[in-house]
DOPA-609416 format. One record per residue (C-alpha): chain; x, y, z; residue in three letters. Coordinates in steps of 0.05 Angstrom, whole numbers, plus 32768, in hexadecimal, padded with zeros to 4 digits. Each point is the difference from the previous one (the first is absolute). Layout:
// residues N
+-----+------+------+------+------+
! mol !   xx !   yy !   zz ! type !
+-----+------+------+------+------+
!   A !    X !    Y !    Z !  ALA !
...
+-----+------+------+------+------+
***
This chain:
// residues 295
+-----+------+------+------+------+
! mol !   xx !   yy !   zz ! type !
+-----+------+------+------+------+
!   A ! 8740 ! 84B5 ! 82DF !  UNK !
!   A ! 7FB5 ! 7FFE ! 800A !  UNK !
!   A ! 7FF3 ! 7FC3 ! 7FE1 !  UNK !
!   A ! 8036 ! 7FE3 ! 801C !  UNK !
!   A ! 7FED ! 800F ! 803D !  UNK !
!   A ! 7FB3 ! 7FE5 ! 8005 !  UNK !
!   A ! 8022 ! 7FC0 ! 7FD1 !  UNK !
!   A ! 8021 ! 7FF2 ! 8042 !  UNK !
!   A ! 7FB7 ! 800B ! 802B !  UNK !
!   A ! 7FDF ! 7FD6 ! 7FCB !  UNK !
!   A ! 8037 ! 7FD1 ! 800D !  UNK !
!   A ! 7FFC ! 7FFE ! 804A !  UNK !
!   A ! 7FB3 ! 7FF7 ! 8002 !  UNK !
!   A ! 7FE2 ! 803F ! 8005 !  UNK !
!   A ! 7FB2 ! 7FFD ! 7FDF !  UNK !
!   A ! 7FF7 ! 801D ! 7FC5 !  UNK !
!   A ! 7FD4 ! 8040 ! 8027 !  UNK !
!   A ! 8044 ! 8009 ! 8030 !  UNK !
!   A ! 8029 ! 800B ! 7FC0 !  UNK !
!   A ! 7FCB ! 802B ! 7FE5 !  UNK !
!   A ! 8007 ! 802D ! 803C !  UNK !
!   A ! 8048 ! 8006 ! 800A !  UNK !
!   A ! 8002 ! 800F ! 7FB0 !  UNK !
!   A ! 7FC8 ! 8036 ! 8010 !  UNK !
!   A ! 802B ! 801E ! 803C !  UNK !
!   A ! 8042 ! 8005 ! 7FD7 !  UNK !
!   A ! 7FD0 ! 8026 ! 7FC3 !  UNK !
!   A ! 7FE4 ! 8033 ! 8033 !  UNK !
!   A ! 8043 ! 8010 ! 8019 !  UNK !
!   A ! 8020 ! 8001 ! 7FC1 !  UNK !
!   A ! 7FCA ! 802B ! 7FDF !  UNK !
!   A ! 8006 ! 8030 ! 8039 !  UNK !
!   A ! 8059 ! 7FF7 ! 7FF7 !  UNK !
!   A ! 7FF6 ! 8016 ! 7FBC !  UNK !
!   A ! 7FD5 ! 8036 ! 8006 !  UNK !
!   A ! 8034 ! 8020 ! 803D !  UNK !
!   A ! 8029 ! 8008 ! 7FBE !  UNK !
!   A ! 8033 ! 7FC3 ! 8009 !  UNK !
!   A ! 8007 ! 7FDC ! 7FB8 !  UNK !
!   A ! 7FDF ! 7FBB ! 7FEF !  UNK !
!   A ! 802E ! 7FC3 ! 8009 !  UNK !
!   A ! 7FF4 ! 7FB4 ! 800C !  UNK !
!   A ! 7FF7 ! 8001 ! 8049 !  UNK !
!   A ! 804B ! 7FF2 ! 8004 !  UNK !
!   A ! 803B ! 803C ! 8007 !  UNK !
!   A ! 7FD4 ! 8026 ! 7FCE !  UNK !
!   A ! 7FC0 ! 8005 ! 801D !  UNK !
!   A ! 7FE7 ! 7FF7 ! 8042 !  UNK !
!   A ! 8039 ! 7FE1 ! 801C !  UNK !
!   A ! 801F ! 8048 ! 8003 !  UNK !
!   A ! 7FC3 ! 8015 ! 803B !  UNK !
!   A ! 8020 ! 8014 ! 8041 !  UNK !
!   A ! 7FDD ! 8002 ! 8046 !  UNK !
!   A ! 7FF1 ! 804F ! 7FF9 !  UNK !
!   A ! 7FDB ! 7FE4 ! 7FB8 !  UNK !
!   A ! 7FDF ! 7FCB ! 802C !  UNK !
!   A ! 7FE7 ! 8031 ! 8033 !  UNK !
!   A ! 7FE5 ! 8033 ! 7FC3 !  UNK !
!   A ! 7FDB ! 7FC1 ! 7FDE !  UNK !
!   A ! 7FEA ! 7FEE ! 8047 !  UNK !
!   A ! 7FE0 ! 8047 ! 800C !  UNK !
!   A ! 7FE5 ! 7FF9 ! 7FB7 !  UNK !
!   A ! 7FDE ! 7FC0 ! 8006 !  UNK !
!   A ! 7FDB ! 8019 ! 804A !  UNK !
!   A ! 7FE6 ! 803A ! 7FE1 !  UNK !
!   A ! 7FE9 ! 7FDA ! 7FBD !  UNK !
!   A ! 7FED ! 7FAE ! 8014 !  UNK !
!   A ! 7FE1 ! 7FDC ! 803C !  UNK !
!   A ! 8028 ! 7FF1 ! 8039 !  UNK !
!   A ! 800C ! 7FB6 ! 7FF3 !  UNK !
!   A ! 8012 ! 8013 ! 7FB4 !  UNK !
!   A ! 8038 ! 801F ! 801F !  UNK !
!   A ! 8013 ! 7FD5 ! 8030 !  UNK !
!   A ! 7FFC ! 7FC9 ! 7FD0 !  UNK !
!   A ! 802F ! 8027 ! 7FD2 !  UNK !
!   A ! 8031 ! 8016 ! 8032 !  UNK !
!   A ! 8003 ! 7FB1 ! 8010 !  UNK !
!   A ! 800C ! 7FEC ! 7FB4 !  UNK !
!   A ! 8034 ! 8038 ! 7FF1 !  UNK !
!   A ! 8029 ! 7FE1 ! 8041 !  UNK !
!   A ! 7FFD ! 7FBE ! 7FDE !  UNK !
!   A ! 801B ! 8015 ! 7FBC !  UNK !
!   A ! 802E ! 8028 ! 801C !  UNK !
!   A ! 8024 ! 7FCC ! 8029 !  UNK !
!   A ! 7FF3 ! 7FD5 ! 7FC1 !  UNK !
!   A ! 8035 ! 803B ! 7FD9 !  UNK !
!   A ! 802E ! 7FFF ! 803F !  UNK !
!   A ! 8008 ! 7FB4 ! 7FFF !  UNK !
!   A ! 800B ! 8001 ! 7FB4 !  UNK !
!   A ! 8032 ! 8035 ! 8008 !  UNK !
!   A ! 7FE5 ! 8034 ! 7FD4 !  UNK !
!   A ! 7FF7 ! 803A ! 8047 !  UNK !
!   A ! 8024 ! 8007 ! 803A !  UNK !
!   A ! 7FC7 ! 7FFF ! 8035 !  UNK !
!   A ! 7FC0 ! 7FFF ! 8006 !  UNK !
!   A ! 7FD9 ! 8047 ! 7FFC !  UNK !
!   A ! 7FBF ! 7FE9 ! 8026 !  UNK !
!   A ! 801B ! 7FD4 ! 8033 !  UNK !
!   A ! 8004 ! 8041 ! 8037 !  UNK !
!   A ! 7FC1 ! 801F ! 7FE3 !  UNK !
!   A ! 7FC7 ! 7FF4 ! 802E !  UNK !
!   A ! 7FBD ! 7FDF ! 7FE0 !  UNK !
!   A ! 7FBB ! 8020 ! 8013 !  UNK !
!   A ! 7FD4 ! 7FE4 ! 8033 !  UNK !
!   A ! 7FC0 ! 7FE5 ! 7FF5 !  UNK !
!   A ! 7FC9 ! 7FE5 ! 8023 !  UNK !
!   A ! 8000 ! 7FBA ! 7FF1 !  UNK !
!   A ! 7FCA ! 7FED ! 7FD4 !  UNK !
!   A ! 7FCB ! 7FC3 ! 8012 !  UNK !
!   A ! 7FE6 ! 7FC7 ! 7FD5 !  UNK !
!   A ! 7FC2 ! 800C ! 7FDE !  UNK !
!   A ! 7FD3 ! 7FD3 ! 8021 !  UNK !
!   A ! 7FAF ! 8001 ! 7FF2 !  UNK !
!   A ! 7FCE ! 8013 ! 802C !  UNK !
!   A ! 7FC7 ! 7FD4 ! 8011 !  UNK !
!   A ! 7FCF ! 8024 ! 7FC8 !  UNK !
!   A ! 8037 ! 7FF3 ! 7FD0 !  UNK !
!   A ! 8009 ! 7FB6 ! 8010 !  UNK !
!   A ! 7FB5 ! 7FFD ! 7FFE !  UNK !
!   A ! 7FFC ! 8024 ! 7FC0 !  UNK !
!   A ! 8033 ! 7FDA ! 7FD5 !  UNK !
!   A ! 7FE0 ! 7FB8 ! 8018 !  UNK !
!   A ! 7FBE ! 8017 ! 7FF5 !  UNK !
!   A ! 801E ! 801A ! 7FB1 !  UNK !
!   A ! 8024 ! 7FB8 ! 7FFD !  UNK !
!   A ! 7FBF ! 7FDB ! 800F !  UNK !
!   A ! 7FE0 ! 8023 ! 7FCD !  UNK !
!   A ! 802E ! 8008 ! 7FC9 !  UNK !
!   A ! 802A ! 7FC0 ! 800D !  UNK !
!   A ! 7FF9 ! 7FB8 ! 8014 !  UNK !
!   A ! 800C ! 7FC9 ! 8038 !  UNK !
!   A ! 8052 ! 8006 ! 7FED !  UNK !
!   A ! 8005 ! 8041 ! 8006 !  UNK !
!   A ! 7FD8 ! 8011 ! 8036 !  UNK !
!   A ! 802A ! 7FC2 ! 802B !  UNK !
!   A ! 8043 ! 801F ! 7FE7 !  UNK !
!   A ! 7FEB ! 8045 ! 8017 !  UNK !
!   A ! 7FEC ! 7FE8 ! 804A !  UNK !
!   A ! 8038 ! 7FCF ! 8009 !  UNK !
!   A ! 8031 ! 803C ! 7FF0 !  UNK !
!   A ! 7FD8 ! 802D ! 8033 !  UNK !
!   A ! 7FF4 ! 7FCB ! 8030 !  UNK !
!   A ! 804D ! 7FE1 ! 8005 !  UNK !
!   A ! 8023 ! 8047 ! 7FE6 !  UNK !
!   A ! 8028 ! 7FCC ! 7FD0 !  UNK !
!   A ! 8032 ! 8029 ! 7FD1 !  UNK !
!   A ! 7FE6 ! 7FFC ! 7FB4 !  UNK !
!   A ! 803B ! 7FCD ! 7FEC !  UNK !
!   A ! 7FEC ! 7FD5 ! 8039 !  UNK !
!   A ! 7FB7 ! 7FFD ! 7FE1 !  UNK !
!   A ! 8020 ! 7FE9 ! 7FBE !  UNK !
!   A ! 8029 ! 7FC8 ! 8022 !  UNK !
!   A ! 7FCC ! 7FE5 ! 802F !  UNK !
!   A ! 7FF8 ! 7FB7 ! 7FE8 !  UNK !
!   A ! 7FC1 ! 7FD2 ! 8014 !  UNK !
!   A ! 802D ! 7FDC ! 8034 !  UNK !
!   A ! 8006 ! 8048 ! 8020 !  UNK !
!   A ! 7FBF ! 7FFC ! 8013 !  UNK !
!   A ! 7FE1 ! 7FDD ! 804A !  UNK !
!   A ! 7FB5 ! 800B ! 800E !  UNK !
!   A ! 7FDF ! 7FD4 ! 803B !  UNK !
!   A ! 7FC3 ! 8009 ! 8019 !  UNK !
!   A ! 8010 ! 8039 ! 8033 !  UNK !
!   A ! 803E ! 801E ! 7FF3 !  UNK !
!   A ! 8030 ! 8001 ! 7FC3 !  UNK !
!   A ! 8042 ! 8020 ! 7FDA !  UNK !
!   A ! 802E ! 8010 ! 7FC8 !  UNK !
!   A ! 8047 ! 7FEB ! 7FF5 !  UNK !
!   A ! 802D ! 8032 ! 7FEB !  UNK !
!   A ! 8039 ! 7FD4 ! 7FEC !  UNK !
!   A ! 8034 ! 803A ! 7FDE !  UNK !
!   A ! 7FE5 ! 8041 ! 8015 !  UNK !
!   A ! 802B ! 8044 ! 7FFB !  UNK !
!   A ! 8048 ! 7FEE ! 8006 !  UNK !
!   A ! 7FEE ! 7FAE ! 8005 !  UNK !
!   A ! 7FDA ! 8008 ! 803F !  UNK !
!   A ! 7FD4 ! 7FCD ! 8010 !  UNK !
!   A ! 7FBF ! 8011 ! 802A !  UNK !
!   A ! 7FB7 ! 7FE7 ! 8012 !  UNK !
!   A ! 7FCD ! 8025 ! 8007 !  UNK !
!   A ! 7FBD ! 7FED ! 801D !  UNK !
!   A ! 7FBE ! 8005 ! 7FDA !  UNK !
!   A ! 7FC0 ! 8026 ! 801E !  UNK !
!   A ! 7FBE ! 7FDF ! 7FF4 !  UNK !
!   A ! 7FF6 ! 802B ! 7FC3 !  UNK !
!   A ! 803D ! 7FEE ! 7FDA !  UNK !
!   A ! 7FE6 ! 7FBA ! 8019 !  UNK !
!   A ! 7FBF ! 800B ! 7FE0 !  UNK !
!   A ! 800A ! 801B ! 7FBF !  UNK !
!   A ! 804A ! 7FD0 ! 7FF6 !  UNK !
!   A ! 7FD1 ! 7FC0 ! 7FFF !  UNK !
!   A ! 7FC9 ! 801E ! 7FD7 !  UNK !
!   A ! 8036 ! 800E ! 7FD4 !  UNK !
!   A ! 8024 ! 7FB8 ! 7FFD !  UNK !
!   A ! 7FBE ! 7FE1 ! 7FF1 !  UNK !
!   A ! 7FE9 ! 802D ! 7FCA !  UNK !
!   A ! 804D ! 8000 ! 7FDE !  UNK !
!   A ! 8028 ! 7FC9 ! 7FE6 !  UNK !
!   A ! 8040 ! 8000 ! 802A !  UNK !
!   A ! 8037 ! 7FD4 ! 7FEE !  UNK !
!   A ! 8049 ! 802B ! 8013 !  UNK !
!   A ! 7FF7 ! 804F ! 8009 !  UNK !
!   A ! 7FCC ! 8019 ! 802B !  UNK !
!   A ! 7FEF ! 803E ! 7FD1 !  UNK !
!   A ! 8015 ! 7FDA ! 7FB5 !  UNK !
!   A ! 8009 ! 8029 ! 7FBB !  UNK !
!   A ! 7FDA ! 7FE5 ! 7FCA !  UNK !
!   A ! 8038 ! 7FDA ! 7FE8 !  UNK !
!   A ! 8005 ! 7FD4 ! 8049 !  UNK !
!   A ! 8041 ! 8028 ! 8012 !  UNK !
!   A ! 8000 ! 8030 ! 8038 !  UNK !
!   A ! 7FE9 ! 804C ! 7FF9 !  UNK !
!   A ! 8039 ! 8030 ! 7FF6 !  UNK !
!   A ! 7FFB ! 8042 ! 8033 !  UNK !
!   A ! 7FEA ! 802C ! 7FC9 !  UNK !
!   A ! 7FC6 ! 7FD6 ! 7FEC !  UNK !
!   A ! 7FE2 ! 8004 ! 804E !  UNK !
!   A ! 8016 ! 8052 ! 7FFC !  UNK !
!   A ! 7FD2 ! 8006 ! 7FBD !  UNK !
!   A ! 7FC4 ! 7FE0 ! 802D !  UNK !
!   A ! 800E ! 802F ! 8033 !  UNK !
!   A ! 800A ! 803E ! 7FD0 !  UNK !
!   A ! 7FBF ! 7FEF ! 7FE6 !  UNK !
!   A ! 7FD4 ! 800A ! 8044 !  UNK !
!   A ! 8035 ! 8040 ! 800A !  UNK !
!   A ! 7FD7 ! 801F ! 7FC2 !  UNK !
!   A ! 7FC0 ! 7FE2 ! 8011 !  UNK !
!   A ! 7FFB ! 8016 ! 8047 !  UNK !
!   A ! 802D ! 8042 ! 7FF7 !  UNK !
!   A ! 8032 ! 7FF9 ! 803C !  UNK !
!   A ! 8041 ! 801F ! 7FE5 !  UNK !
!   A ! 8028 ! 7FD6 ! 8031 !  UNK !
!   A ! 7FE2 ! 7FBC ! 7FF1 !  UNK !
!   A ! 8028 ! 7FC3 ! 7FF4 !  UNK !
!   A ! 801E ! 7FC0 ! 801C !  UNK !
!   A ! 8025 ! 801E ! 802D !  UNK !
!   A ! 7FD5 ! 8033 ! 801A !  UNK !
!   A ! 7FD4 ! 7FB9 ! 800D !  UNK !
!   A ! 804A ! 7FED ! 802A !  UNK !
!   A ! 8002 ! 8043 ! 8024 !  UNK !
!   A ! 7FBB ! 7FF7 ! 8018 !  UNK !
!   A ! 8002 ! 7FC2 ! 801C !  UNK !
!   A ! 803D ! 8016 ! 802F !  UNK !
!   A ! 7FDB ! 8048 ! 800D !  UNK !
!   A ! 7FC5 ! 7FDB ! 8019 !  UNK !
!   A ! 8024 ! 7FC9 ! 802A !  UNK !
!   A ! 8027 ! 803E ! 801E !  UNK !
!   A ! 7FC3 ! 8033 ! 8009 !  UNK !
!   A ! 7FDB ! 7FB4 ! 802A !  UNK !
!   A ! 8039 ! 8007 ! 802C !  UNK !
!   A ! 8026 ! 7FC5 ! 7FE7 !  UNK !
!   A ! 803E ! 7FF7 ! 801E !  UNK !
!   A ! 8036 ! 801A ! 7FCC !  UNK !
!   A ! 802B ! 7FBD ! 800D !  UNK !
!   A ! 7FBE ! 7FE5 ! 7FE6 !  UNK !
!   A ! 7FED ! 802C ! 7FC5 !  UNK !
!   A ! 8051 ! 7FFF ! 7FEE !  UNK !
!   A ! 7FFA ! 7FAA ! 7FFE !  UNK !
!   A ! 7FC3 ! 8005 ! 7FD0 !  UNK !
!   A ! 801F ! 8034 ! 7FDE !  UNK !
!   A ! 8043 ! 7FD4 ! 7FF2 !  UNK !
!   A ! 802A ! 8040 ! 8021 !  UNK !
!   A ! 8031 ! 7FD3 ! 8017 !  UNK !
!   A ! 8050 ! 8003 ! 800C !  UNK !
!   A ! 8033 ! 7FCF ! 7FE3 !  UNK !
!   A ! 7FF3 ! 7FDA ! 8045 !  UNK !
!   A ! 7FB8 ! 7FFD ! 7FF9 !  UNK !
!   A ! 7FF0 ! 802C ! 8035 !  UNK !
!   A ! 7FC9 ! 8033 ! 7FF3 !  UNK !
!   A ! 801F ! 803F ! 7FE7 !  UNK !
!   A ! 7FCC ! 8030 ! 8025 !  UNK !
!   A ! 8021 ! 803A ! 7FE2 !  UNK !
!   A ! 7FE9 ! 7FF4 ! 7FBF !  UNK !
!   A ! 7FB8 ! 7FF4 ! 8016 !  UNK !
!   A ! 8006 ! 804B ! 8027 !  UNK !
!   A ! 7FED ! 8021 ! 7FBC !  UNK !
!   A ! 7FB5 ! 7FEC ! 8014 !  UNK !
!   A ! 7FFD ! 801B ! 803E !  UNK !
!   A ! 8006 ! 8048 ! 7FD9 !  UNK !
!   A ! 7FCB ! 8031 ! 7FF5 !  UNK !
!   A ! 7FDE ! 7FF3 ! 7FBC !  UNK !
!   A ! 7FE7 ! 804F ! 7FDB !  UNK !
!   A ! 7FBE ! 7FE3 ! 8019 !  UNK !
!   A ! 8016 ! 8001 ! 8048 !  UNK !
!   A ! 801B ! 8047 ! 7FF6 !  UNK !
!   A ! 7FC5 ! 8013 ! 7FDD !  UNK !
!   A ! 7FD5 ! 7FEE ! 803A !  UNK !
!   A ! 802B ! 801E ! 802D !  UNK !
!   A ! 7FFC ! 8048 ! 7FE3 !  UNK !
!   A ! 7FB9 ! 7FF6 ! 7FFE !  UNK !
!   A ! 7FFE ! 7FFA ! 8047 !  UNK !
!   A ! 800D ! 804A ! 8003 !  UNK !
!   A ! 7FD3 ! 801E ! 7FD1 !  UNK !
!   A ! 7FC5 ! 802E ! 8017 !  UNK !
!   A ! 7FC6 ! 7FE5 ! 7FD7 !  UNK !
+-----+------+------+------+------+
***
């Protein structure tokens, strides 16, 4: 029933890292099922599916003493989903996690970069890289543009004038379309760029003339991760950034949420989205903690 199962994820749309974790949630709990004394099965009638809520609870217990809190809470949340998955194919009778309460958690923050980070990895990309890469890395930090937006932006995309410019997201996240303005930097180092590079459709080309997939702009990024040595490096931590430092400027959040492309079906900023950056990073807790030592 397993297989079955994430066949129908796969099939719905889930990534490929989403099945990965619900497959890793239904091991751990199996693992543990197994080891309680029950006998293997398929997931069906003869395996899992035979957990009750009092099993739930035990495994629950289990997992708090044994895995981080949003381990658990992201296994609690998986097991609900298969097990409504066995209650709609008829193989239970009800669904054995649906009264047992999850764990709370503090809710976690982007990893954004601090300014010595951002100045680390550009001064790393000026020296190990070149014109490209050094314009791809600012225009992601300068516009917080999502990695797949990168890879579609097309020449046309593109306005510079003399004092003020911007890019064209034509299909961002969920075929949201968006501009963004373009500081002078951008500005700067975008022109540079167009007259040192032969541009004819994509803004960033492959070598074959076709645009860049995601993972080929990832693999740039991945390579300044190891070069510079921050951990929590990569295009989206570029994303995060520009939103942390919009919010942390006192930018309105309708603002930072418009840049951002947090946006409803009817346009409208979706401010609760953009919230996230408003919450204290480890190095704002850090610093507050300090404020109370003795030396």
């Amino acid at each position: 029933m397993f297989d079955i199962y994430l066949d129908k994820l796969k099939r719905e749309g889930k990534s490929d890292l989403t099945i990965r974790q619900y497959r890793s949630s239904l091991a751990r709990f199996q693992n543990w099922f197994e080891a309680e004394g029950v006998g293997r099965g398929d997931g069906g009638t003869t395996g899992i599916g035979q957990a009750t809520a009092i099993d739930i609870s035990h495994f629950k217990r289990f997992a708090v003493r044994n895995f981080k809190p949003n381990t658990v809470k992201q296994s609690l949340s998986h097991l609900r989903s298969y097990f409504q998955f066995l209650v709609s194919q008829n193989i239970i009778p009800d669904n054995p996690v649906q009264f047992v309460a999850t764990i709370t958690t503090a809710k976690t923050t982007p990893k954004w970069l601090t300014r010595t980070e951002q100045n680390t990895i550009i001064r790393y990309v000026r020296k190990y890289g070149d014109l490209r890469e050094l314009t791809m890395t600012t225009l992601l930090l300068h516009t917080g543009l999502r990695v797949q937006e990168l890879a579609d932006l097309r020449l046309v995309d593109i306005e510079i004038g003399e004092r003020k410019g911007k890019v064209i997201v034509r299909q961002g996240k969920h075929d949201r379309h968006r501009e963004i303005p373009l500081n002078a930097d951008v500005r700067h180092l975008l022109k540079k760029y167009l007259t040192e590079y032969s541009i004819s459709a994509y803004l960033f080309p492959s070598k074959t003339g076709d645009k860049m997939t995601t993972r080929n702009i990832q693999y740039i990024m991945e390579k300044y991760r190891k070069l510079t040595g921050i951990d929590h490096f990569n295009c989206h931590a570029l994303r995060h950034t520009f939103c942390h430092e919009l919010v942390t400027r006192k930018i309105s959040l309708d603002v930072v949420a418009r840049l951002a492309g947090h946006m409803r079906t009817d346009g409208t900023p979706n401010i609760q989205q953009t919230l996230v950056y408003t919450q204290p990073g480890e190095e704002d807790l850090q610093r507050a903690v300090e404020e109370l030592s003795w030396r």
